[in-house]
C-alpha positions in Angstrom: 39.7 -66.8 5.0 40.6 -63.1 5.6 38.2 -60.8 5.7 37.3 -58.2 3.1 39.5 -55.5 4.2 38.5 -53.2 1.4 35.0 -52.9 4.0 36.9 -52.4 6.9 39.7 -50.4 6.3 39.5 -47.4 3.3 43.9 -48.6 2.5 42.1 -52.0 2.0 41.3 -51.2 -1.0 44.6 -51.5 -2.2 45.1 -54.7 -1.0 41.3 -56.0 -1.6 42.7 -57.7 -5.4 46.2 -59.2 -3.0 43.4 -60.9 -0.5 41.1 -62.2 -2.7 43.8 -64.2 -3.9 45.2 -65.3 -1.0 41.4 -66.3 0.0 41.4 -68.0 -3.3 44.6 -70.4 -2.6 43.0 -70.7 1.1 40.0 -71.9 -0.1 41.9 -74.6 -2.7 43.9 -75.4 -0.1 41.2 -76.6 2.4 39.4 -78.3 -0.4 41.9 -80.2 -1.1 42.8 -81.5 2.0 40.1 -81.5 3.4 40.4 -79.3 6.3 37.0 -77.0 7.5 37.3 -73.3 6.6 36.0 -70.6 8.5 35.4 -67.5 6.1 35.5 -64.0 7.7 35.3 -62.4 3.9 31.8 -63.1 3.4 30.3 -62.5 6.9 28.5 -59.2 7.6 29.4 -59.6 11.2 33.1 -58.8 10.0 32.7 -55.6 8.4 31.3 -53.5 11.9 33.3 -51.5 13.2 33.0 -53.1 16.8 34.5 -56.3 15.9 37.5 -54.5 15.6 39.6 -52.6 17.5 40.9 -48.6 17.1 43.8 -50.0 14.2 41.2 -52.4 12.3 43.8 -55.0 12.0 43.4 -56.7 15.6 40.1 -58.0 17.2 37.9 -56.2 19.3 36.2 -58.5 22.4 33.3 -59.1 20.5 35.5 -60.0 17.0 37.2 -62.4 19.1 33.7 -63.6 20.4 32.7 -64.0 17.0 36.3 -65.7 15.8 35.5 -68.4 18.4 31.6 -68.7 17.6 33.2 -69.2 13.7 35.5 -71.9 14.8 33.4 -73.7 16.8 30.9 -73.9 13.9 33.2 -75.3 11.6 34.4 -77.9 13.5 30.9 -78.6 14.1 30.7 -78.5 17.6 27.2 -78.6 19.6 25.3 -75.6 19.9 27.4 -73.9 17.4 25.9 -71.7 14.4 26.4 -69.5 12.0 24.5 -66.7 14.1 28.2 -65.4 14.5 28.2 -64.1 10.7 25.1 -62.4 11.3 25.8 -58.3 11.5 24.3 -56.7 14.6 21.3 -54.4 13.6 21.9 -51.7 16.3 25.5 -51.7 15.8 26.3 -47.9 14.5 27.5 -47.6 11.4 31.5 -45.9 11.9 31.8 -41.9 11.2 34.1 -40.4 9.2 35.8 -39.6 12.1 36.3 -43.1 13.3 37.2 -44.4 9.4 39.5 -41.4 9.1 41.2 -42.3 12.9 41.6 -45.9 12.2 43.1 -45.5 8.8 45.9 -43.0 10.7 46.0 -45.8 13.3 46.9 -48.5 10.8 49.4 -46.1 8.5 51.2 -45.2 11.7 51.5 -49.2 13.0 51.6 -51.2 10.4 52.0 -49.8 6.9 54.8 -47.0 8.0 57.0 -50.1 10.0 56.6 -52.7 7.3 57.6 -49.5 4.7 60.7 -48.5 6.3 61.7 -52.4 6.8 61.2 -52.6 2.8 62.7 -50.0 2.0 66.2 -51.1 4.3 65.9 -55.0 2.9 65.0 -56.1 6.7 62.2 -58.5 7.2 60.3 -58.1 10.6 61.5 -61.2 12.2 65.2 -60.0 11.6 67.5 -60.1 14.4 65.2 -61.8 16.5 65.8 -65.2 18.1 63.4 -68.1 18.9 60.7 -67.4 21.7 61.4 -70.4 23.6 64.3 -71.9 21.8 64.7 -75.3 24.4 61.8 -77.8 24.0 60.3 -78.2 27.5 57.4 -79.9 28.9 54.0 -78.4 29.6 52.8 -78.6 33.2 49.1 -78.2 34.4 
């Protein structure tokens, strides 16, 4: 599940009603068929700023430390825990500065692009073509 962007991001707030949702049909989903769920929204771990990078939408190292510590616990692998939700106790809280930089940060590169493609009809895989559009065989 997403995490709760509404602690990580102050524009999440906006979308914090939008996510819950989407959690919501996520979490039916997996129930349903039975597929493991690893849930970001509830985990302390995900709300520090240093799981995240400058734009709090991409993963810092340590988030994707903690994305794979997630995973591996939900597919139950050995030595796996849920020590990976667990927030870090020295880990500084963020300043206003850093909150106020990131929320610029994530205006400027993702909510001013996905505006302006709104705004001409365009979706953001428009015009572009297949990454690797002829099926060929992986090699070691």
């Amino acid at each position: 599940m997403f995490p709760d962007l509404a602690r990580i991001l102050p524009i999440g707030r906006v979308l914090h009603k939008r996510v819950v949702r989407i959690n919501g049909r996520i979490r039916d989903a997996a129930d349903r068929h039975g597929f493991r769920l690893v849930d970001l929204y509830h985990a302390p771990s995900m709300t520090q700023e240093d799981t995240w990078s400058p734009d709090r939408v991409h993963g810092s190292t340590k988030g994707h430390v903690l994305f794979a510590a997630a995973a591996a616990e939900a597919l139950g692998l050995p030595g796996s825990s849920h020590d990976w939700a667990r927030a870090d106790p020295a880990a500084a809280p963020p300043s206003f500065r850093a909150r106020a930089y990131s929320q610029v940060q994530w205006t400027q590169n993702m909510l001013m692009p996905w505006l302006w493609r709104h705004l001409r009809g365009e979706s953001s895989g428009q015009g572009r073509g297949p990454r690797r559009p002829v099926l060929q065989q992986l090699t070691d």
